[in-house]
N, C-alpha and C positions, 0 to 999 in steps of 0.2 A: 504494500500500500504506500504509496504517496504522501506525505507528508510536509505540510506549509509553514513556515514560520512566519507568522503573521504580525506585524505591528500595527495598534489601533491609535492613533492622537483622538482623544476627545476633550471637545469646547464645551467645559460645563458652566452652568449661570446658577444664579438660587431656584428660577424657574424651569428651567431647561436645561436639555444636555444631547448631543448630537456628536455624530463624527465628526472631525474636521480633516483627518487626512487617515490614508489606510495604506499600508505597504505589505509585497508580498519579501519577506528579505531575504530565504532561500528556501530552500525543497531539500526534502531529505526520503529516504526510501525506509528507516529506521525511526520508530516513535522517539528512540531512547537519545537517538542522536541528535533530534528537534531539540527534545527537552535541554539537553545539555550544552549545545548552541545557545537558548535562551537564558542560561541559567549564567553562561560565558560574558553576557551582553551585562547583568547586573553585577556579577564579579570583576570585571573592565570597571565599570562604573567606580562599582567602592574603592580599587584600586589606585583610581586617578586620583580620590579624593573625591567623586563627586556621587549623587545618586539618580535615576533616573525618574522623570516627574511622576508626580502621580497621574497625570493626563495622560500620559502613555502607556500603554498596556500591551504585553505579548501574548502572543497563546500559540500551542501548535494544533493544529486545524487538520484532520483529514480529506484530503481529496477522495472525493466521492463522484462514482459518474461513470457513464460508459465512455468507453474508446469509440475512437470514429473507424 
């Protein structure tokens, strides 16, 4: 199975909250390999000194779906 690493930016307000941007950032063929990719991007983060916003969120996502 197909595996996405997905990053979400979301524009929240008191009233509201929307995407504001979406990226696919790679593909993986391994669940474990996503997870640890994503887990890489927050360990970078605390590394530098910095952490990553709360507005941004990853997740790894299965690709689902027939072949052409």
């Amino acid at each position: 199975m197909t595996w996405l690493l997905i990053m979400v930016v979301l524009q929240i307000s008191p009233t509201d909250a929307f995407v504001k941007h979406s990226e696919v950032i790679n593909t993986f063929y391994d669940e474990r390999k996503c997870i640890k990719a994503m887990q890489d991007i927050f360990a970078k983060a605390r590394a530098e000194g910095t952490e990553v916003p709360k507005m941004v969120n990853f997740g790894c996502v299965p690709l689902k779906g027939r072949g052409i």
